[in-house]
MMTF fields as JSON, N, C-alpha, C and O atoms, coordinates in Angstrom:
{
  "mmtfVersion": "1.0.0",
  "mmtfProducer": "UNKNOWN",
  "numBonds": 267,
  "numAtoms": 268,
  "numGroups": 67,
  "numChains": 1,
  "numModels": 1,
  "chainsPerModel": [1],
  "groupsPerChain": [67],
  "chainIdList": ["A"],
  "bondAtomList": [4, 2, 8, 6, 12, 10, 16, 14, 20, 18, 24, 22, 28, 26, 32, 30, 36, 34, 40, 38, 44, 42, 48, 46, 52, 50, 56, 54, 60, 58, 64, 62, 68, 66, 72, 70, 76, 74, 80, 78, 84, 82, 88, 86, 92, 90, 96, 94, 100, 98, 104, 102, 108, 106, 112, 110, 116, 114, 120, 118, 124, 122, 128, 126, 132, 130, 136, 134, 140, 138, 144, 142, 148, 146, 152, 150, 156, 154, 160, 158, 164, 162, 168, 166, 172, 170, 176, 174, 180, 178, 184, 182, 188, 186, 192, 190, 196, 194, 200, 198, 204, 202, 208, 206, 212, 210, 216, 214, 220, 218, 224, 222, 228, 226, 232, 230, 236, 234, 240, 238, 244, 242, 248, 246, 252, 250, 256, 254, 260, 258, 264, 262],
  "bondOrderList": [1, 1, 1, 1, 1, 1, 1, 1, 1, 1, 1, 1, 1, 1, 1, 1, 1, 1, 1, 1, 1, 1, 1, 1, 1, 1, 1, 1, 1, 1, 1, 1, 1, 1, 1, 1, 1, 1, 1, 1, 1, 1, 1, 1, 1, 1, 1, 1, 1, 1, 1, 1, 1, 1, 1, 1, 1, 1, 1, 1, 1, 1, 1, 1, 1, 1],
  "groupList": [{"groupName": "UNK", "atomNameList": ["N", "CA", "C", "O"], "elementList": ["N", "C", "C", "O"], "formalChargeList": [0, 0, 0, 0], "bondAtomList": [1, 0, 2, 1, 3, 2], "bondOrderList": [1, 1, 2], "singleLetterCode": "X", "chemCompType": "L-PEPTIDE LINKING"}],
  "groupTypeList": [0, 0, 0, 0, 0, 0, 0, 0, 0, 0, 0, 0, 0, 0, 0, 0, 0, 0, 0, 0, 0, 0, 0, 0, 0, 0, 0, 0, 0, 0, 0, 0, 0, 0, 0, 0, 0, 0, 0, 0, 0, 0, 0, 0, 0, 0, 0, 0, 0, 0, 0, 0, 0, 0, 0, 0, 0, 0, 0, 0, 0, 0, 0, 0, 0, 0, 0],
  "groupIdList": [1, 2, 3, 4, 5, 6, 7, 8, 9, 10, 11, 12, 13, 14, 15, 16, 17, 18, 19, 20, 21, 22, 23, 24, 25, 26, 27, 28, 29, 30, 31, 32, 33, 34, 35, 36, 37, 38, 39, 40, 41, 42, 43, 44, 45, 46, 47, 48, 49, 50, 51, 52, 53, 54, 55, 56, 57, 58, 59, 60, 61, 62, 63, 64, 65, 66, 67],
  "secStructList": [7, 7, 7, 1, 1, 1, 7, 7, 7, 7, 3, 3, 7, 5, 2, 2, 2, 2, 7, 6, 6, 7, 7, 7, 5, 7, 7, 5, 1, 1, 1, 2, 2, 2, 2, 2, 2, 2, 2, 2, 2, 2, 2, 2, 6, 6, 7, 7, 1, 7, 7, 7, 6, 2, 2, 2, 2, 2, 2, 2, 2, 2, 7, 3, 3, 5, 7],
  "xCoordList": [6.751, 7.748, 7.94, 6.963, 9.043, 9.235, 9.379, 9.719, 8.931, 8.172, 9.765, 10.773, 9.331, 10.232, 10.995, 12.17, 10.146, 10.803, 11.186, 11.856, 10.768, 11.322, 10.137, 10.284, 9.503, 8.455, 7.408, 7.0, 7.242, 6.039, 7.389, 8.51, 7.204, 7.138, 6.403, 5.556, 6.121, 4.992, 5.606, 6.638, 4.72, 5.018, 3.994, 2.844, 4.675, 3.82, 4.101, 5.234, 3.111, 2.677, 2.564, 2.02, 3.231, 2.618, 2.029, 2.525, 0.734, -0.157, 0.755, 0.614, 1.808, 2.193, 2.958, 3.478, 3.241, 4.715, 3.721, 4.196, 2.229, 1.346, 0.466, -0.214, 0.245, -0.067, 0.478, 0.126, 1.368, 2.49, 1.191, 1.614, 0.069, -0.73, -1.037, -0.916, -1.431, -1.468, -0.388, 0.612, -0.561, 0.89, 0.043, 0.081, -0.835, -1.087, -0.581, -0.646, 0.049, 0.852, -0.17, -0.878, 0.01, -0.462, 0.283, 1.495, -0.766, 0.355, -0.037, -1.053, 0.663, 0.026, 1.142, 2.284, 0.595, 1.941, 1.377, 1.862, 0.5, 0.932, 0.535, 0.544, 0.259, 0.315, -1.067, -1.807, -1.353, -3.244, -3.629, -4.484, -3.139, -4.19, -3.637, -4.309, -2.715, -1.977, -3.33, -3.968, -3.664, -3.906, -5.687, -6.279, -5.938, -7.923, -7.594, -8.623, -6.702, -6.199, -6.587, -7.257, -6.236, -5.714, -6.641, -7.161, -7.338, -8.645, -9.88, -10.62, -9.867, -10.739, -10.375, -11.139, -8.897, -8.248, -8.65, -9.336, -8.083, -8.42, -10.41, -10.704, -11.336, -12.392, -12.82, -13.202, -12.669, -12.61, -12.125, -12.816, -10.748, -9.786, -9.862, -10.074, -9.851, -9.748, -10.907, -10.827, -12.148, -12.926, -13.054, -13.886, -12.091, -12.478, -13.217, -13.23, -13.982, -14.954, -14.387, -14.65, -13.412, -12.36, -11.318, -10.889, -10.553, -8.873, -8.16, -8.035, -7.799, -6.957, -6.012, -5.056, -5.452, -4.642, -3.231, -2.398, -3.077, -1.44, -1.205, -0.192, -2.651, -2.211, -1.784, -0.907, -2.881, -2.128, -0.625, 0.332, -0.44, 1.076, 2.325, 3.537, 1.887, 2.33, 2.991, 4.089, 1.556, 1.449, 2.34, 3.215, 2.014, 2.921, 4.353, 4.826, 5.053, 6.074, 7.117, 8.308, 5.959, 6.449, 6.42, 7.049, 5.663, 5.529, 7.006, 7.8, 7.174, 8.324, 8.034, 6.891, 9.005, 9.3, 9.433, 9.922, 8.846, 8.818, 7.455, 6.867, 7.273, 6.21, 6.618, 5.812],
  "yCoordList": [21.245, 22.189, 21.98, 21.694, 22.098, 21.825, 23.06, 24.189, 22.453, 23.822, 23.917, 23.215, 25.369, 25.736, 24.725, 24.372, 24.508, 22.997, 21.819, 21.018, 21.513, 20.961, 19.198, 17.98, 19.761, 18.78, 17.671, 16.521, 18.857, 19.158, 18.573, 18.809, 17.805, 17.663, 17.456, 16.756, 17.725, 17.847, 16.612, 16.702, 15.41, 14.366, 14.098, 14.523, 13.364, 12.873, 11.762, 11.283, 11.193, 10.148, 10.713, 11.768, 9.747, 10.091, 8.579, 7.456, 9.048, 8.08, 6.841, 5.621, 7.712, 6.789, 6.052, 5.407, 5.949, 5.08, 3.492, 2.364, 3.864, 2.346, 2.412, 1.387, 3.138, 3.282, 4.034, 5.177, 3.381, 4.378, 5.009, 5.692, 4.82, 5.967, 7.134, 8.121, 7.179, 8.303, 9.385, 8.989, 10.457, 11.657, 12.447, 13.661, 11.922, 13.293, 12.589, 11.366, 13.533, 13.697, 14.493, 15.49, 13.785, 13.415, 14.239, 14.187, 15.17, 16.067, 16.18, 16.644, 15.828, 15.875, 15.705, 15.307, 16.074, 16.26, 15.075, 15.102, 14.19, 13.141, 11.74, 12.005, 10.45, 9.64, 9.338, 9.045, 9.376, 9.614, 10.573, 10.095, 12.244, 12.64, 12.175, 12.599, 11.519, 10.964, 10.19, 10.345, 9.144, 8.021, 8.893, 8.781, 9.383, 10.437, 10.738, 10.497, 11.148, 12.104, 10.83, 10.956, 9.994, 8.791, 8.392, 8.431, 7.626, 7.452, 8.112, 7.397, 9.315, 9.917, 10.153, 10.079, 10.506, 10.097, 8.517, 8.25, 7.838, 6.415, 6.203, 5.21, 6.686, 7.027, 7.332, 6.613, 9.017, 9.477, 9.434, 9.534, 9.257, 9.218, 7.825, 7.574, 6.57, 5.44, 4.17, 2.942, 5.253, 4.232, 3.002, 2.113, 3.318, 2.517, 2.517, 3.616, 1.76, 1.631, 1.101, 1.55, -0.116, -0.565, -0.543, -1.246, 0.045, -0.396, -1.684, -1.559, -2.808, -3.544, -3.896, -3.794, -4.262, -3.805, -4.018, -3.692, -4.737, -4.946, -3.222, -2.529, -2.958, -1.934, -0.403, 0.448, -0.548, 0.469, -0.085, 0.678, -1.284, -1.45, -1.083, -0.926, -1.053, -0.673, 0.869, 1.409, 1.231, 2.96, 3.408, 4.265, 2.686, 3.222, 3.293, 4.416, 2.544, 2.211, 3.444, 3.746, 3.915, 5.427, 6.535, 7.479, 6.687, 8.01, 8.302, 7.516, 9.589, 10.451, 11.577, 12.004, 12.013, 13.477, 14.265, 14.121, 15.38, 16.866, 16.308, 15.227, 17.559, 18.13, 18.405, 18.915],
  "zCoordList": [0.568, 1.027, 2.527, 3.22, 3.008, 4.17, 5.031, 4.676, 6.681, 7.284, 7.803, 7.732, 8.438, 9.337, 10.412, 10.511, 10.95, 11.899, 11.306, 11.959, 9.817, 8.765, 9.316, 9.213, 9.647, 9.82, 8.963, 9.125, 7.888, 6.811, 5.995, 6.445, 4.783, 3.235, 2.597, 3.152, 1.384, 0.295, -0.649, -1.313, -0.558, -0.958, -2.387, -2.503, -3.304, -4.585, -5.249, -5.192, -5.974, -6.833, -8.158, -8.483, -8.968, -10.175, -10.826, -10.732, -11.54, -12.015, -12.73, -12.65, -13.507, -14.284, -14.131, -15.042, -12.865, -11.846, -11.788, -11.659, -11.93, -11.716, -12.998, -13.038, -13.948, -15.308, -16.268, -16.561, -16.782, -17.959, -19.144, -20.077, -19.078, -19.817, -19.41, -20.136, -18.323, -17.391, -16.869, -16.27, -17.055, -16.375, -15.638, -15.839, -14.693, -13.498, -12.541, -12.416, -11.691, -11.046, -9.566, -9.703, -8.353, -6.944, -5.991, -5.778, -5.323, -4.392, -2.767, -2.25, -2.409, -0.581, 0.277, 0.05, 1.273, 2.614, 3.725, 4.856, 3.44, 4.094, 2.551, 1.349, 3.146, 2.345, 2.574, 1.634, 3.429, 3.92, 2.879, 2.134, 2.465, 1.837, 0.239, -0.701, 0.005, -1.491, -1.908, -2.949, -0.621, -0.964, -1.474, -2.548, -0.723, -0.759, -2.06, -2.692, -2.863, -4.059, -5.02, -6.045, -4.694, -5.966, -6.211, -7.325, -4.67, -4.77, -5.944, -6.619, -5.961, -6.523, -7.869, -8.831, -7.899, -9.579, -10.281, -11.268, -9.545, -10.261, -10.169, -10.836, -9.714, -9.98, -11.185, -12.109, -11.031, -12.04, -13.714, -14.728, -13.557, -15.109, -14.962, -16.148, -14.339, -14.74, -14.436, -14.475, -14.078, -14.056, -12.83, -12.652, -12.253, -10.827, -10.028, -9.474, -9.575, -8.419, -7.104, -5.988, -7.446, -6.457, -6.569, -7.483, -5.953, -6.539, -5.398, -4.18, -6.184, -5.484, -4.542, -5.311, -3.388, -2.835, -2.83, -1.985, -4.129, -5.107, -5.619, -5.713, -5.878, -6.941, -5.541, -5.693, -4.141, -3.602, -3.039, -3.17, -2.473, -2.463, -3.642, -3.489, -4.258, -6.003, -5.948, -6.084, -5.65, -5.386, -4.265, -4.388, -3.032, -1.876, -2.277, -2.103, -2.691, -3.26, -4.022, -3.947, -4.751, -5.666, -5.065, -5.544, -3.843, -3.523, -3.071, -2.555, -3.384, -3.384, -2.442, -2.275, -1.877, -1.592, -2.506, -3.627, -1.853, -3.205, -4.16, -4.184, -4.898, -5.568, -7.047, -7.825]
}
């Protein structure tokens, strides 16, 4: 959501823009905390220990404005 000074947007990823199995959906107001978010998603739900750096260029790619 964007602030008053229109500074702030609430930016997102969704999993499945880089794995069409996946639908959670990534919410943060910069791409720094997208990327902490994903991190710990692709951990968690997919078993990663490393993620590649095709796959975050991949990712950067999708993030959107809005929530």
């Amino acid at each position: 959501m964007a602030s008053e000074e229109g500074t702030s947007m609430e930016k997102s990823l969704r999993c499945a823009d880089v794995d069409p199995r996946c639908d959670f959906v990534i919410c943060g107001n910069t791409e720094k905390e997208i990327f902490e978010k994903a991190t710990d998603h692709a951990k968690q739900a997919h078993g990663m220990t490393e993620i590649p750096r095709d796959i975050w260029e991949k990712a950067r790619s999708f993030i959107r404005e809005g929530c």
